[in-house]
N, C-alpha and C positions, 0 to 999 in steps of 0.2 A: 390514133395519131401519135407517133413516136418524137419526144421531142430531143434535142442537140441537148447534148451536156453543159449546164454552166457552169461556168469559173466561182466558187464557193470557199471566201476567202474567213477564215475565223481562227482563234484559240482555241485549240483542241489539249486540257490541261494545261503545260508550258510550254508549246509547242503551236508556234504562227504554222498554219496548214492552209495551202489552195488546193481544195478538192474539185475535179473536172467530172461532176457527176451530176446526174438530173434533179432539175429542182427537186421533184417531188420523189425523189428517193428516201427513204425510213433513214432515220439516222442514227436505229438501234443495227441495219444489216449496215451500214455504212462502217461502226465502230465495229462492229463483230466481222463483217469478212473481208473490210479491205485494210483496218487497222490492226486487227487479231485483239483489239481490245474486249477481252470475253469475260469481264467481270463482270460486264452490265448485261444481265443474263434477259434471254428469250421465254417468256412464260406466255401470257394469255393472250399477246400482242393487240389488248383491246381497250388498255389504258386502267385496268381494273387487278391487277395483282403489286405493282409497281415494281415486281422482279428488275425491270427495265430502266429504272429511275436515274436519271442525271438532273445535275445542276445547271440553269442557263445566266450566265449573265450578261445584263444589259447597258448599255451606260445611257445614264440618265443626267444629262449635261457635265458635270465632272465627278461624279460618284457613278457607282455599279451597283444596279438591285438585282440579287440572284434570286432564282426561284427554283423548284424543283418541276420537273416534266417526265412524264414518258413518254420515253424514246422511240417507243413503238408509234407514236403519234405525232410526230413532231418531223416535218421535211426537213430536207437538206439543204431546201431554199433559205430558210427564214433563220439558219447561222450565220449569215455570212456579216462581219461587224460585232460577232457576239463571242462569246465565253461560254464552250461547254466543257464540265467537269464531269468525268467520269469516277468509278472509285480508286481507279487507279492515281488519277490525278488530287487525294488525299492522301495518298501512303508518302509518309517518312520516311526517315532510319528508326522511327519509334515509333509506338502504336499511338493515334491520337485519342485523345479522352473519349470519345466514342468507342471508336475501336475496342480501348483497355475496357472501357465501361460494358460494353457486348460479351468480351471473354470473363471477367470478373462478376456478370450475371448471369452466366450460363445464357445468354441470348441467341444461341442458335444451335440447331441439330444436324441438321442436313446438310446448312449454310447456303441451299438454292437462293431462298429470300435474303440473306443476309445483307450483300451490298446496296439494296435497295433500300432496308432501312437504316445503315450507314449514310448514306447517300441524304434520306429522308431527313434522320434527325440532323446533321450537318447543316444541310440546310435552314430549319428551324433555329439553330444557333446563332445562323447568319443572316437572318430575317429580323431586323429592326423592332417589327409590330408583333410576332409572336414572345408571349412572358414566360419568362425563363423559372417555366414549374410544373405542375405535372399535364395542365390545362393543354401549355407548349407543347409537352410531348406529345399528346394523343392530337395536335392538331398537325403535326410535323407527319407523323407516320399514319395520319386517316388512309392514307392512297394504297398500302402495304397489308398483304395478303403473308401470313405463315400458314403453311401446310403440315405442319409436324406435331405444336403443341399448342396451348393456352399462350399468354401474349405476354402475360405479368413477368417474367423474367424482360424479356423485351421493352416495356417498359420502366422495371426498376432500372436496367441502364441508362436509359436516355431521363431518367431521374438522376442517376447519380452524375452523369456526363454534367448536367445543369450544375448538379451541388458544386462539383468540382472547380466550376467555370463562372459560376454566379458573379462572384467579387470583382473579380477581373473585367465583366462584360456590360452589367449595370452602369447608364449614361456614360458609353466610349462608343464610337464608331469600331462597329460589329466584328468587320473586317483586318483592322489593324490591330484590334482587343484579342482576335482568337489568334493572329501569326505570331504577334509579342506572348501568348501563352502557349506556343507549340501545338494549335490544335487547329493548324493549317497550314500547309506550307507556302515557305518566306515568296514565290513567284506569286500569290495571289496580290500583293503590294504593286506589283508593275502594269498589272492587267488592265488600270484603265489609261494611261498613255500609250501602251500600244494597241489601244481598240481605235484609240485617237486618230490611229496611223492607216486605219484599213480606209480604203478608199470608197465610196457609193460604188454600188453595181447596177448602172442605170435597167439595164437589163430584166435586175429580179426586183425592181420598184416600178414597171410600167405601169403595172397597175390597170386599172379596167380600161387601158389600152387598148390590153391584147383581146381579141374577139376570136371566139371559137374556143378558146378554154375552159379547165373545169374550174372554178372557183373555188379556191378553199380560203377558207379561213382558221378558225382554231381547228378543226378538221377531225376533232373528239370523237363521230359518230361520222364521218364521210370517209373517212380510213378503216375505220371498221370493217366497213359496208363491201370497201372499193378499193381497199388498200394495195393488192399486187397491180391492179391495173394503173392505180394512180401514180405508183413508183417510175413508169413506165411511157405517162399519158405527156400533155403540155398544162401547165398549170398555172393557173394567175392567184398568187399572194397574197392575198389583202392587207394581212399583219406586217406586211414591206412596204409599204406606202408611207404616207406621213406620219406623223407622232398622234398616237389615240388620244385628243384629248379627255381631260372631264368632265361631268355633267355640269348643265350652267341651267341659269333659272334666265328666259329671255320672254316677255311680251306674254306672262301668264301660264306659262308652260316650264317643265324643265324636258333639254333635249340631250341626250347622248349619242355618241358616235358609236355604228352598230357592233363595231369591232371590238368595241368595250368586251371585257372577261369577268365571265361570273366574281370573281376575285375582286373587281375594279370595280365593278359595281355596289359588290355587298360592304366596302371600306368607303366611299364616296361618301364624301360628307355632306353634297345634294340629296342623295340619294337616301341618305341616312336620316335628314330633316323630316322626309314625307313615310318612309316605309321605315319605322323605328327600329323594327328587328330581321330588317332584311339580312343581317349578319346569323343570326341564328338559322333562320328558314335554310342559308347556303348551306349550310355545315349538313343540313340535311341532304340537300339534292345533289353534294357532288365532293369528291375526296381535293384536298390542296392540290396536289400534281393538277387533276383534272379541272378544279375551278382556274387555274393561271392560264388555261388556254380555248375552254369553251367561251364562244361570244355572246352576246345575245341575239345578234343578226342570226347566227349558224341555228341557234337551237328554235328560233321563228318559222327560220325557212327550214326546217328538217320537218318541221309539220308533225311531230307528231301527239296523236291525240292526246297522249297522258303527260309531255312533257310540261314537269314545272314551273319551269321559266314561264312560257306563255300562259299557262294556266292565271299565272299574277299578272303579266303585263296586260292580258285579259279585261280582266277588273278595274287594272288603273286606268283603262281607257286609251290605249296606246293608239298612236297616229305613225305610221309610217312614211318613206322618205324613200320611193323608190329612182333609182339614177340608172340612165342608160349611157352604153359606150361615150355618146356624145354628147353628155353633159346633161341631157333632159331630165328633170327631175317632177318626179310625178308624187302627188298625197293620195293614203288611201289607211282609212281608218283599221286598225287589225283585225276588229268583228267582221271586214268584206275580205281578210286576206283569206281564207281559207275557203272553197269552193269545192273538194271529197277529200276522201281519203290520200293525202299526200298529192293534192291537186291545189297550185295556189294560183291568185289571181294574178300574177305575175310573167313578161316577158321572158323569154330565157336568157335575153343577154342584159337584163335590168340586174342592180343589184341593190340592197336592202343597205342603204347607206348611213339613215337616220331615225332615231325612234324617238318619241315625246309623248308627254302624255299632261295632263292640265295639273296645275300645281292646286297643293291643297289648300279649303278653307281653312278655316279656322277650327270647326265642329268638325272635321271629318274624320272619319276612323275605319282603319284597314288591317284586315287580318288574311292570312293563308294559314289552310287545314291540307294535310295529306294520309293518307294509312298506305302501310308496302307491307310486303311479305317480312321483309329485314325492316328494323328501324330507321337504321340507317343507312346512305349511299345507294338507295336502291330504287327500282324504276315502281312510279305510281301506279297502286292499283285503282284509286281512285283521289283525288284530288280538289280541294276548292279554294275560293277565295273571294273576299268581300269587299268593296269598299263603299261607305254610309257617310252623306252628309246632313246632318241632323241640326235643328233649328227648333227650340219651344218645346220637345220633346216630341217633335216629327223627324217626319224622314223626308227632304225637301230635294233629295237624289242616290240613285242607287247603283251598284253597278256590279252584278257577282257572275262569277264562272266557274266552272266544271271541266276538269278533264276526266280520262277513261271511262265514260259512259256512250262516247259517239264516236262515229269515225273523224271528225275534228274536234280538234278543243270547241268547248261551246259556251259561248255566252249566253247569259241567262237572261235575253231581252224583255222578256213579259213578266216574270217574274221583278226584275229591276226596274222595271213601270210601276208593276204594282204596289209599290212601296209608296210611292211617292204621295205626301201630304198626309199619308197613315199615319198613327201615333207609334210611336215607342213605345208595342205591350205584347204580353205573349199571346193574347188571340190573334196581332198580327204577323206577327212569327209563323203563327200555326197555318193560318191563311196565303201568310206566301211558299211558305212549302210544299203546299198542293197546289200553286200555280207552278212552281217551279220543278215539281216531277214530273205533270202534264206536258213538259217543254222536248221530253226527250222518249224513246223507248231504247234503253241500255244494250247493248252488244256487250256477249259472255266471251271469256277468251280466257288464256289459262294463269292468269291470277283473280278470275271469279267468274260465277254464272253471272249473268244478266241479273237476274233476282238478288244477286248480293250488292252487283252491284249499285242498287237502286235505293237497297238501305242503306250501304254508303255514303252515296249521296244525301241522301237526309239528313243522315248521323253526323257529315262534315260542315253542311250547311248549318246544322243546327248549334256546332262548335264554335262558328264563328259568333253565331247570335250569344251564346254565353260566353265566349269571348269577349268579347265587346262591350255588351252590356248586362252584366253581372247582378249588377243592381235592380232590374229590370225584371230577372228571369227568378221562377222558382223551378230550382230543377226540377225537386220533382213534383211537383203539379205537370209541370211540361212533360217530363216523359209520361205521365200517369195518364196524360191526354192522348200520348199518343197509342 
């Protein structure tokens, strides 16, 4: 189904543009063949090199929070009322501290990658919450792929861009602090009275109005997948719709809106209450560009067996909040959402609107384990995760899960029985371990055999138990047992 073009009203650099193009057109072919703006270059187009990388900014009642995106992933729907920055839309008459910082560290060879981590570290300068040190830098350009050499040149720039910039940026609004030091140009000052000025487009906010469309959301893994066709299709927006709020603590539970982005999630200061180091665990599962635009609704319903996300939401005991066209809103806990392989218990025209999960006691304690081929940024080969509420020095509730061993994520329901009322010791460790291999037989695929996979699983279950409780465990007696 071919859908009419719509009227896609935004700031494109310094320049008010109404593009008459389909919602769900890339807004990396958008810049490159009907703007000729060919700085923001075409690499992996799968959200994983960030060749593609621009700036989006948002306004956020009378301020603008920029973030970085790629482009390759990012419709043409979801500018419209927004601020995209390309790298052309940073060039001066002079190089900016970036820039200068790039050529003065030998930061590029080829220069394919280049505007992406221009782009990248910019960004990071203009992000409030990242600190302006080395931490900053490698958390600005996670999303950024070089093909030519080692990184260390690349990063002593976007070190010295910081040194240069420190004094001037520490407690000032980011944005006025980098145009008064020349290291952005003076049209970023205007940019949020004229977002002021663009009108709603009732159109690309229907919202689960429209029936017969594909849904997308942050669209991280559905563009991938389905990306010429989607450029092409009729598409309903979710991130057009109302304002995503925050997580709230209501009647025993904290509940989020599904639309929330890994990003929103792992900064949420609800969120941050119960799962302490959910900040840490993200840095793992997804680079900065791609955590501002994956949801957690998207990565539920994408179903798949090793993703992350659900692997935790798993554990926390997640209840969903399915909504249909017409308002009907159905509950279904997330251990019933999954029914095979990329098969959920779900309507096709339902959508995943709210997710909850029961707020913590007092004793409770939760960890996630994962091993990948890479360390970082990379898809689970296997994956776990635990959460224990402990009373007297029992286990008075349990609740742990497994990814990449089954064709769905899998909770570990018999095993998470079995805990319960046990003590806190490692005969009982040892004991739920061999209830909780029993629970599965592992499918091999090409990040391990079955058989590896299976000591994996032990190996990550058994990281949470000494995670956890440290005190408890002698290591090696524990492995000496095993």
């Amino acid at each position: 189904m071919v859908t009419v073009n719509k009227v896609v009203e935004f700031i494109l650099n310094s320049e008010t543009v109404q593009a008459h193009v389909p919602a769900g057109m890339l807004a990396l072919d958008y810049l490159r063949q009907h703007k000729i703006l060919t700085g923001t270059k075409s690499g992996c187009k799968e959200g994983d090199c960030g060749a593609c990388s621009v700036i989006i900014g948002e306004l956020k009642k009378n301020s603008i929070e920029y973030r970085p995106m790629t482009s390759c992933l990012l419709p043409m729907g979801e500018l419209h009322g927004r601020h995209l920055v390309t790298i052309e839309g940073l060039n001066m008459e002079h190089l900016s501290a970036v820039q200068n910082a790039m050529v003065d560290c030998g930061g590029t060879q080829c220069g394919y990658c280049t505007p992406g981590f221009v782009v990248c570290m910019t960004a990071g300068l203009m992000a409030p919450q990242i600190p302006l040190n080395e931490e900053g830098v490698l958390y600005a350009i996670s999303g950024n792929l070089c093909r030519c050499t080692g990184y260390q040149s690349i990063k002593n720039a976007g070190i010295q861009a910081i040194q240069s910039l420190r004094d001037r940026l520490i407690n000032k609004e980011r944005i006025k602090a980098l145009v008064e030091a020349k290291a952005l140009p003076t049209y970023f000052l205007g940019i949020a009275e004229r977002l002021k000025a663009i009108k709603p487009n009732e159109i690309l906010q229907m919202g689960l109005q429209q029936r017969g469309c594909t849904i997308v959301a942050g669209g991280t893994d559905l563009y991938v997948q389905r990306g010429e066709q989607l450029a092409e299709s009729s598409i309903t927006l979710l991130n057009n719709g109302s304002e995503i709020p925050s997580a709230r603590a209501c009647e025993g539970r904290v509940i989020i809106d599904a639309r929330m982005t890994f990003e929103a999630f792992a900064t949420d200061p609800v969120i941050k209450t119960h799962v302490q180091e959910i900040y840490d665990y993200n840095l793992l599962m997804a680079s900065w560009p791609i955590r501002t635009r994956s949801t957690i609704g998207g990565n539920l319903c994408n179903a798949s067996p090793i993703a992350d996300m659900t692997c935790l939401l798993l554990a926390l005991e997640c209840s969903l909040i399915l909504t249909s066209p017409d308002g009907h809103r159905r509950e279904l806990p997330l251990n019933e959402f999954y029914l095979g392989y990329k098969q959920l218990n779900k309507k096709s025209d339902e959508v995943v609107t709210e997710i909850s999960f029961p707020v913590f006691s007092e004793n409770t304690y939760f960890n996630w384990e994962k091993v990948s081929k890479r360390a970082w940024l990379d898809i689970a080969t296997v994956n776990a995760s635990c959460k224990f509420e402990v009373k007297e020095n029992h286990f008075t509730h349990s609740s742990m899960a497994l990814g990449g061993v089954s064709a769905t994520p899998l909770h570990l329901k018999e095993a998470s029985a079995f805990l319960d009322g046990k003590p806190v010791s490692m005969d009982t460790f040892l004991d739920c371990l061999a209830v909780a291999l029993s629970e599965f037989e592992p499918i091999g695929d090409v990040r391990g055999s079955a058989h590896y996979k299976r000591l994996l699983a032990r190996q990550l279950l058994l990281a949470n138990f000494v995670k956890l409780f440290p005190e408890t465990i002698n290591q090696e007696a524990l492995y000496a047992a095993l």
